[in-house]
C-alpha positions in Angstrom: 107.5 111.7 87.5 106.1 106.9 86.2 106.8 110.6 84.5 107.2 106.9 85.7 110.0 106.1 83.4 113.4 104.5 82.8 115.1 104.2 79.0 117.0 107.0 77.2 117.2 107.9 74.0 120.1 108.8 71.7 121.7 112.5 72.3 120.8 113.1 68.4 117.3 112.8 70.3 117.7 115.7 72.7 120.4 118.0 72.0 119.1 121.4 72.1 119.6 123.6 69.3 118.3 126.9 68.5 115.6 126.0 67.5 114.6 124.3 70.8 111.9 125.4 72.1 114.3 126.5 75.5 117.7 127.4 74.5 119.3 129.0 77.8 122.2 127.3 79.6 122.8 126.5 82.8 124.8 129.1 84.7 126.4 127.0 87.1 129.5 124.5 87.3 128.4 121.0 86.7 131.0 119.9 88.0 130.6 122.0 91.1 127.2 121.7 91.4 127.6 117.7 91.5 130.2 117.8 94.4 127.8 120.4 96.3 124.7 118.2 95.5 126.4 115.2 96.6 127.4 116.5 100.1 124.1 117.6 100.7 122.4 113.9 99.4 125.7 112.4 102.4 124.2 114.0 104.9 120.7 113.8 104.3 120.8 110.3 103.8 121.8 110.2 107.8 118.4 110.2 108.2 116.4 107.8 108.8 113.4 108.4 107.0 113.2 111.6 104.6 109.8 112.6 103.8 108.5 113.8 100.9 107.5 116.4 100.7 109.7 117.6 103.7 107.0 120.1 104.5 105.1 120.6 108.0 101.6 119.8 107.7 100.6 123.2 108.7 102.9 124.4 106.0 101.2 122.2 103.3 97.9 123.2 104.3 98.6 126.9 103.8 100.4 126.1 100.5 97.3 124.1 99.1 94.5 126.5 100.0 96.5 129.7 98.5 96.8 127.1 95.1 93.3 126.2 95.2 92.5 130.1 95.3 95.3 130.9 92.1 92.7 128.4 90.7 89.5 129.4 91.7 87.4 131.4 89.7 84.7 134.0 91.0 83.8 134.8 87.7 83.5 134.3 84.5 82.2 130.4 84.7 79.6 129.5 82.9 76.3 129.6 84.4 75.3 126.0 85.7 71.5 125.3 84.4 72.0 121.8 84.4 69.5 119.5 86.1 69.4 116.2 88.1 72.8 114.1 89.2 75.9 113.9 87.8 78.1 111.3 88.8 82.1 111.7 88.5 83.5 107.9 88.7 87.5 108.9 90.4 89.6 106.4 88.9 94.0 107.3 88.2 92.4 111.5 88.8 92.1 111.6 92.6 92.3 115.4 92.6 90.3 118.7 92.3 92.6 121.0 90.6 92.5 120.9 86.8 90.1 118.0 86.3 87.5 118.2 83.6 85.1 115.3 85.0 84.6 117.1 87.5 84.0 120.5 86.0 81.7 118.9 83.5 79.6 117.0 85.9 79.4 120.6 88.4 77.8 122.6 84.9 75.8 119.7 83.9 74.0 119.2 87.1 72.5 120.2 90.4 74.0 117.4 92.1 77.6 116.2 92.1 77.7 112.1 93.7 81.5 111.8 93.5 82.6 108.3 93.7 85.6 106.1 94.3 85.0 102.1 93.7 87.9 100.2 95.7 87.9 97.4 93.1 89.4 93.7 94.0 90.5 93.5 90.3 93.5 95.4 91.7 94.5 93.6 94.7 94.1 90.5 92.5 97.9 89.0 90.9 99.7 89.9 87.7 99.1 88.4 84.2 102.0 86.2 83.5 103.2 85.4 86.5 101.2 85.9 89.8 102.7 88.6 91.4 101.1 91.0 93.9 99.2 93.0 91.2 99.3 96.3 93.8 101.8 95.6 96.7 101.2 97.4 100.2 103.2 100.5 100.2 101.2 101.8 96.7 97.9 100.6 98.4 98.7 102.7 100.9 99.3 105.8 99.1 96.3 105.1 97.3 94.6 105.2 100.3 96.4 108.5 101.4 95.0 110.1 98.0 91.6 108.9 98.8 91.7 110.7 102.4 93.0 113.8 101.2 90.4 114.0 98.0 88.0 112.7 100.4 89.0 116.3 102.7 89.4 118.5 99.3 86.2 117.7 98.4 84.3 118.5 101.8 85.8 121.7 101.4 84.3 122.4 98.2 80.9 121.7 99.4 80.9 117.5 98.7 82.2 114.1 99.8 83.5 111.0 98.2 81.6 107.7 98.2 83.5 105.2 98.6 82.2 101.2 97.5 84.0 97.9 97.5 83.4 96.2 94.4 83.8 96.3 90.6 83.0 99.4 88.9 81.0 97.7 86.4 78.4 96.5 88.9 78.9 99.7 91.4 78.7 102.4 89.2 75.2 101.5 87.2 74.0 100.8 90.4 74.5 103.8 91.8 73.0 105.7 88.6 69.7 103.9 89.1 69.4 104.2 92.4 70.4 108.5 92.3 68.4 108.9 88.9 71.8 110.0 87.3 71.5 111.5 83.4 75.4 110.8 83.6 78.5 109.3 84.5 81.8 111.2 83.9 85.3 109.8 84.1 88.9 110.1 83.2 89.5 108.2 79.6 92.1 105.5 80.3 94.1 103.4 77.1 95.3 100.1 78.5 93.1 97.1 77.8 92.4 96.0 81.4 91.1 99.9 81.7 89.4 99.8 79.0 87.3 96.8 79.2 86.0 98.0 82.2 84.9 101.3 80.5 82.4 99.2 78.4 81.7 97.0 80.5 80.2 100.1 82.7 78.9 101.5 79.3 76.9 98.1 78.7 75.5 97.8 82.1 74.3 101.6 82.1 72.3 101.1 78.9 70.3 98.8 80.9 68.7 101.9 83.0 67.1 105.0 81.5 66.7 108.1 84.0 62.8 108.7 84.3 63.8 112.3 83.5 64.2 110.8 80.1 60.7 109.9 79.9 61.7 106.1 79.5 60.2 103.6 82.0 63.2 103.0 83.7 63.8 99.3 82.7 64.1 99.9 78.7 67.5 98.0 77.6 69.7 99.6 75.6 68.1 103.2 75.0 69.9 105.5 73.4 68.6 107.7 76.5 69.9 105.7 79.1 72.5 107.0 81.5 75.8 108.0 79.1 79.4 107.1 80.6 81.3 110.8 79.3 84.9 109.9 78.9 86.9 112.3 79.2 90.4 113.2 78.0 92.7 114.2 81.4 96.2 112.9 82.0 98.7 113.9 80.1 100.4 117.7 79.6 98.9 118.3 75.4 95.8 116.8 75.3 95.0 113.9 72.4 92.8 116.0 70.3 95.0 119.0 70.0 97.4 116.6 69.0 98.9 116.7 64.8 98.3 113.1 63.9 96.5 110.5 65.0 97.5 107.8 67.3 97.5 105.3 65.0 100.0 107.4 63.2 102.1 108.4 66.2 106.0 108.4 65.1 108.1 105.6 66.3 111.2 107.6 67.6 110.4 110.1 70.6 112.4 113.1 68.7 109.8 113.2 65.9 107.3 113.2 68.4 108.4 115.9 70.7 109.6 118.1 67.8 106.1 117.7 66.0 104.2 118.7 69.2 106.2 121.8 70.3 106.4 123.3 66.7 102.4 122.1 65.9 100.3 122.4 69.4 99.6 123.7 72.0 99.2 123.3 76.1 95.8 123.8 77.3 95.2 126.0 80.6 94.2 124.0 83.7 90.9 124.0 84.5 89.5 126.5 86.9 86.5 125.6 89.2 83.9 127.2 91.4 84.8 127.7 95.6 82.0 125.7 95.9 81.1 122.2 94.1 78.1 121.4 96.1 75.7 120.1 97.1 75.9 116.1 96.7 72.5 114.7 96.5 71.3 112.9 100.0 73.7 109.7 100.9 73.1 107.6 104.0 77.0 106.7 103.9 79.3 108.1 102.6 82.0 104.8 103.0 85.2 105.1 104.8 88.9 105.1 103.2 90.1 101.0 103.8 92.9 100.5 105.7 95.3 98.5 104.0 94.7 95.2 106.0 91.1 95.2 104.7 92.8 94.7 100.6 93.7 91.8 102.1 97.2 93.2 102.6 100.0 93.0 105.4 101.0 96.7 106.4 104.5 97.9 105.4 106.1 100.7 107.6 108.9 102.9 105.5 111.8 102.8 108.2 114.5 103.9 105.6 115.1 106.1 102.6 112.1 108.0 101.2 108.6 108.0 102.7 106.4 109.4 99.8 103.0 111.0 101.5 99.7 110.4 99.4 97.2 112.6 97.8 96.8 116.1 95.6 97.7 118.8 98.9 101.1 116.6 99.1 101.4 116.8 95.3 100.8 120.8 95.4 103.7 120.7 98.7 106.2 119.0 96.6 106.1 121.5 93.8 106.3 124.3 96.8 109.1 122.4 98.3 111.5 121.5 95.0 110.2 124.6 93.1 110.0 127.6 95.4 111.4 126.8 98.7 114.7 124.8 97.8 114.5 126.5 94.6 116.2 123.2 92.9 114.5 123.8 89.2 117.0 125.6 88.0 119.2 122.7 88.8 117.0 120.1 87.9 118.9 118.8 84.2 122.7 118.6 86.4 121.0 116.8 89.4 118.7 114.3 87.7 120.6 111.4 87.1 121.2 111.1 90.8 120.1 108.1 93.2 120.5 108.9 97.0 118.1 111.7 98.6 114.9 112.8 98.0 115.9 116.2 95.5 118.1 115.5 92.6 115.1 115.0 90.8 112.0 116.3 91.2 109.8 113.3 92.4 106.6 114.4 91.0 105.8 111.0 89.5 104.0 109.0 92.3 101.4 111.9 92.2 101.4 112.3 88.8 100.7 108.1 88.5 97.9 108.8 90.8 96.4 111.2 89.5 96.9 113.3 92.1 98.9 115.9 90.5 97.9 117.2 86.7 100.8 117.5 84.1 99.4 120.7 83.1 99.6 121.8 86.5 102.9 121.4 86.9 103.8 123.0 83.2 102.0 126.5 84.6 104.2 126.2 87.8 107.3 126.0 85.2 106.0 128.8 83.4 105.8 131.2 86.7 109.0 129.8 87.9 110.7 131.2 84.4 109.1 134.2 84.8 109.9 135.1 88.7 112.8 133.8 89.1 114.9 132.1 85.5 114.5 130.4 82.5 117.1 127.6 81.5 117.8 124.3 80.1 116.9 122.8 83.5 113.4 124.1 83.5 112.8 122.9 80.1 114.1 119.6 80.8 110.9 118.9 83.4 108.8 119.7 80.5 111.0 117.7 78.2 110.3 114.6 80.7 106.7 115.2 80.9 106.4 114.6 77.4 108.2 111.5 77.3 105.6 110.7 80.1 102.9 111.9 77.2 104.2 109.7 74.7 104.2 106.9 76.5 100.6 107.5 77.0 99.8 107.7 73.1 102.1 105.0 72.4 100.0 102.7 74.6 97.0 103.1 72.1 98.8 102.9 68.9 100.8 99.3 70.3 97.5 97.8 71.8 98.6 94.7 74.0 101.4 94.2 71.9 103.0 96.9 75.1 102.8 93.4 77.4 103.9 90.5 74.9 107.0 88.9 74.7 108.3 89.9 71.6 107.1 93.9 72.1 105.6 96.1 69.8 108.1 94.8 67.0 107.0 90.9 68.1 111.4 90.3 68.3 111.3 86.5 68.7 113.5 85.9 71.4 114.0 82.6 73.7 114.2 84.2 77.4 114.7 82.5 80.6 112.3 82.6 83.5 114.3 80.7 86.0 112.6 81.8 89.1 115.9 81.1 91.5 117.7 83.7 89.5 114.7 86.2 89.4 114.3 85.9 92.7 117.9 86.7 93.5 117.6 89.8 91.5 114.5 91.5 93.2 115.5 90.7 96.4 119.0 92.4 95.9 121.2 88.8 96.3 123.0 88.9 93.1 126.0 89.8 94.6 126.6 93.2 92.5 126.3 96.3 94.9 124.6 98.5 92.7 121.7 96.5 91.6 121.2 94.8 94.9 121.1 98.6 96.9 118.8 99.5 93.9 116.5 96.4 94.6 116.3 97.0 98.1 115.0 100.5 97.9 112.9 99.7 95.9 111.2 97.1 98.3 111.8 99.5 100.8 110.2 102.5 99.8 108.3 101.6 96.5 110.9 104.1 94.6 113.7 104.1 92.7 115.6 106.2 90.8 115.7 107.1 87.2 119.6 105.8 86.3 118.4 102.9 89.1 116.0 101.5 87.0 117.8 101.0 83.9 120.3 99.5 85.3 118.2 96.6 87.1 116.8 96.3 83.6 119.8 95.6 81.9 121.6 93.6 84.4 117.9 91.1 84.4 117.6 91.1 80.6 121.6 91.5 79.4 123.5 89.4 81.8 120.6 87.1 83.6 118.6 86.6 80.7 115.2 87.1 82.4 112.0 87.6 80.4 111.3 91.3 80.7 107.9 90.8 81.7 109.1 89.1 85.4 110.8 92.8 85.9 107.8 94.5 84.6 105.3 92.8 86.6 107.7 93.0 90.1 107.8 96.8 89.3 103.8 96.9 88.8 103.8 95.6 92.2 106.1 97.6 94.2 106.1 100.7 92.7 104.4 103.7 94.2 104.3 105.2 90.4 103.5 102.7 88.2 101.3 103.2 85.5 100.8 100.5 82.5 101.7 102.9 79.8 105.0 104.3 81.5 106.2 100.8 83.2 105.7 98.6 79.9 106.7 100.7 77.5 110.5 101.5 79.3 110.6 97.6 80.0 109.9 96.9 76.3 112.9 99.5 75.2 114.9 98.0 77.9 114.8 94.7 76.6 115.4 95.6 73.2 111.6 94.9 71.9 110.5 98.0 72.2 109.4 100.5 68.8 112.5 102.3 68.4 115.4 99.5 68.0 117.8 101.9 68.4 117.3 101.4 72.7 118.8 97.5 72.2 121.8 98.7 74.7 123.7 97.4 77.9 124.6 99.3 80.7 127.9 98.4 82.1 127.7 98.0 85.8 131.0 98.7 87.0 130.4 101.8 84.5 127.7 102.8 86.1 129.0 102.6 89.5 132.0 104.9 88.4 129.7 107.8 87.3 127.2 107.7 89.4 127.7 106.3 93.1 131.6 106.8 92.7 132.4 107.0 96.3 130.0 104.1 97.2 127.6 106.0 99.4 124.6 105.3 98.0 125.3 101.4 98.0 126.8 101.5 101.6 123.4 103.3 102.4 121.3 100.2 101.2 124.1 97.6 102.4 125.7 98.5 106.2 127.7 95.8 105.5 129.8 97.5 102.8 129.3 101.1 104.9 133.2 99.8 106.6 135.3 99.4 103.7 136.9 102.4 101.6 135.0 103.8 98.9 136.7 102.4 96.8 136.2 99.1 97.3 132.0 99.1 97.5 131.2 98.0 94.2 133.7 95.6 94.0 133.9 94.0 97.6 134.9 90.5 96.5 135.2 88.6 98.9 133.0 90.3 101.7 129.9 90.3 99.8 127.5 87.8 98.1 129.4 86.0 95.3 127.6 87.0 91.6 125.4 85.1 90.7 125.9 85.5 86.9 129.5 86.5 85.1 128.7 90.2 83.1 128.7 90.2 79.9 130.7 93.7 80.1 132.5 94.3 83.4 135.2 93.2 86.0 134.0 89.0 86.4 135.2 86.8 84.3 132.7 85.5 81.7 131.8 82.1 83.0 130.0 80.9 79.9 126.5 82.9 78.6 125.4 80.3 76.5 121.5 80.9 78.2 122.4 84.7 77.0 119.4 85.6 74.1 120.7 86.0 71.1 119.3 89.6 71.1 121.4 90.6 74.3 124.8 89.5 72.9 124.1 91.6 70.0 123.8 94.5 72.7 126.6 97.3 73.3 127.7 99.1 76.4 126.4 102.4 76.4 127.9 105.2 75.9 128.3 109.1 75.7 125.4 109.0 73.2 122.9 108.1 75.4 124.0 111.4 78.2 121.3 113.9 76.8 118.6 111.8 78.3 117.1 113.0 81.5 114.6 111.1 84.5 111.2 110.4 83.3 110.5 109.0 86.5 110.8 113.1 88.0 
């Protein structure tokens, strides 16, 4: 799960106690269950392409209709006696189950227009430094989200409109030319997000509804047609939180402690079987393929093929949660990095919005009550709220989340020598484990939890790269980034993040030892090394690309780090404290 995340806190941060909110243990060997795990991730990775989830479509269908029914209700709604249109602007929520936009617009209304605005702003470059802002294989799950809300909706009685163009101009448009009383949509926190909120507020005051009894070209009425933000993405919702944001606490611990002890998780939302009917649309817009974003089309031909949109979402809970039954292994598996289940791989959807936190925190629930209740299963919910911090965090920082310096403005000197960033995300650096990590990630637009912190270290500790170049490659390629998630685990990666205690270095050869000790998750990403003994993968001298930087903590010789920042020498290797730690990235 972005539940796209990387950095790990302190074990002081996560041990469980008994006052945790889970206290059972595991009842299996870790050390068993490791070895058993890692045969099954050998022979899996045989194959060529593993898709996620490893359902048949037939299979997924039948799974997603009988979860759309758990979540139906027959009665007990609230009567709908509102009038006119209602417009629900789909933005990072491209789903039906649990989502409050679309609930409120469905009692507010008669008429549900459901829109989707493909916006250019997206497919435009990065801030800094003019990467690919969305790269081709998360365009194209985007575009598998959109079919499958697109299908989810007709279902339930409506469509999705789908227009090219900024939301700003689109969606005031549309409420003039539908007569729409309101627009609802998903809050988000980040500035770029947020700027277009007003923008759209701004542009709507210019029309009042004639239901209103305003003329219909009064500026700025206080009746015109109202943008309803709505809170929606993350597992305890903002208002039933126990501070404000502005007050949010600094060190995760304090902030998970203070929300399982003070608040509470709200149900998902339950909706009507049927949402209709939309009000009369000429066209309804076709989903883009991906060469129409102005986009070359990538095909997955290795590793993990991720499949967009909510009824994939709801199969991957099936699949990991009830049919594998690999929850109550979750916490042993985690750290892993070759197959597609020693984690749970929820965070593509969740990114999305395809997949609601609080969704998943119900299927948790029912899993501890069918089958069993243990660390493992608390640990999904433990991730999810790292995934909820991050969120928060994002509004408390501001923009300080994409500076330099970071949220505590650190003034360091950092390198952006684009031969040696481009050596690191291609995977040329000559170090195994980063370059198999680098190549998945281009591959498949994934990669693991443990993967990414290493790649982070090994850019910022030993290359010396500003933080931001990783960031911005990882906006582009990764099927679950999210701004909140993805800058906020670069910024404690580098050291400039809130917490100072997560200034660390992860020792490569370290690394390697603990978790790819036999090599076969590098050999998987490299052929070349697949004919030498396990042994000697991550350290192949000779037959492999000479490093291209000396570590500061490892098995090369230090070759002089006199381009090193200052706040990476003063960095230590990390160690057992940092084990409690699980995969934010699911």
């Amino acid at each position: 799960m972005n539940l796209n995340v990387m950095i790990k806190p302190p074990l002081s941060l996560t041990k469980l106690t008994a006052s945790s909110f889970i206290t059972f243990h595991c009842k299996f060997s870790k050390t068993n269950m490791h070895s058993s795990f890692s045969a099954r991730a050998r022979a899996r990775a045989t194959a060529t392409v593993q898709h996620v989830p490893e359902l048949s479509p037939e299979e997924m269908d039948r799974v997603c209709e009988q979860t759309f029914q758990r979540y139906t209700s027959v009665s007990g709604l609230v009567n709908r006696k509102g009038k006119g249109v209602a417009i629900v602007w789909f933005r990072n929520d491209l789903r039906v189950l649990d989502n409050e936009a679309l609930f409120r617009a469905w009692v507010s209304s008669e008429a549900i227009l459901p829109v989707y605005c493909v916006d250019p702003t997206l497919f435009g470059t990065t801030h800094y430094f003019g990467l690919p802002k969305t790269g081709a294989l998360r365009a194209q799950f985007i575009m598998e989200c959109l079919t499958d809300l697109k299908r989810n909706l007709v279902k339930r009685g409506l469509d999705l409109l789908i227009q090219h163009g900024k939301p700003e101009e689109i969606i005031p448009s549309l409420a003039k030319a539908f007569k729409a009383h309101t627009v609802y949509a998903h809050k988000e926190t980040c500035s770029e997000e947020v700027k277009v909120e007003k923008l759209v507020t701004r542009n709507l005051q210019e029309y009042v509804p004639p239901s209103t009894g305003g003329l219909g070209n009064e500026p700025r009425s206080t009746n015109a047609t109202k943008l309803e933000l709505i809170w929606g993405g993350t597992m305890y919702h903002i208002d039933d939180l126990p501070f404000d944001c502005e007050n949010l606490p600094d060190v995760y611990t304090q902030f998970r402690k203070s929300v399982e002890s003070k608040s509470r998780i709200r149900n998902c939302i339950r909706l009507p079987a049927s949402l209709g009917p939309p009000p009369e649309v000429g066209e309804w817009g076709c989903v883009p393929q991906v060469t129409e974003l102005g986009l070359q089309s990538e095909k997955i031909s290795k590793g993990m093929k991720f499949m967009g949109g909510e009824s994939a979402a709801i199969g991957r809970i099936h699949d990991y949660f009830w049919k594998k039954d690999l929850l109550k292994v979750y916490k042993v598996t985690r750290n892993g990095m070759l197959g597609p289940d020693y984690s749970t791989k929820f965070s593509p959807w969740l990114a999305s919005g395809s997949l609601s936190p609080r969704f998943i925190y119900e299927e948790v629930k029912r899993y501890e009550k069918e089958r069993q209740s243990n660390d493992s299963t608390y640990w999904v919910l433990f991730e999810l709220i790292w995934r909820d911090y991050f969120r928060f965090l994002s509004i408390k920082q501001g923009n300080l989340l994409f500076h330099a310096g970071g949220p505590r403005k650190v003034d360091i000197n950092w390198s952006q020598d684009q031969t040696m960033f481009d050596a690191w995300r291609q995977g040329q650096t000559g170090y195994p484990l980063i370059d198999a990590n680098m190549k998945e990630l281009a591959s498949t637009g994934f990669m693991s939890n443990r993967g990414r912190q290493i790649v982070c270290s090994f850019l910022v500790r030993d290359m010396g790269i500003d933080w931001r170049m990783g960031a911005e490659w990882f906006e582009t390629c990764l099927l679950d980034y999210d701004p909140c998630s993805n800058y906020g685990n670069w910024t404690y990666g580098a050291g400039v993040g809130n917490d100072p205690r997560e200034d660390r270095y992860f020792s490569i050869p370290k690394q390697a030892q603990n978790y790819d000790p036999e090599g076969e998750f590098v050999a998987y990403w490299l052929p070349e090394l697949r004919a030498l003994p396990r042994e000697k993968r991550h350290s192949p001298g000779m037959m492999y690309l000479k490093p291209i930087v000396a570590l500061k903590h490892g098995y090369t010789k230090k070759t002089g780090d006199s381009k090193m920042p200052s706040g990476s020498r003063r960095a230590k290797p990390e160690d057992n404290r940092r084990k409690g730690h699980g995969d934010r990235t699911y």
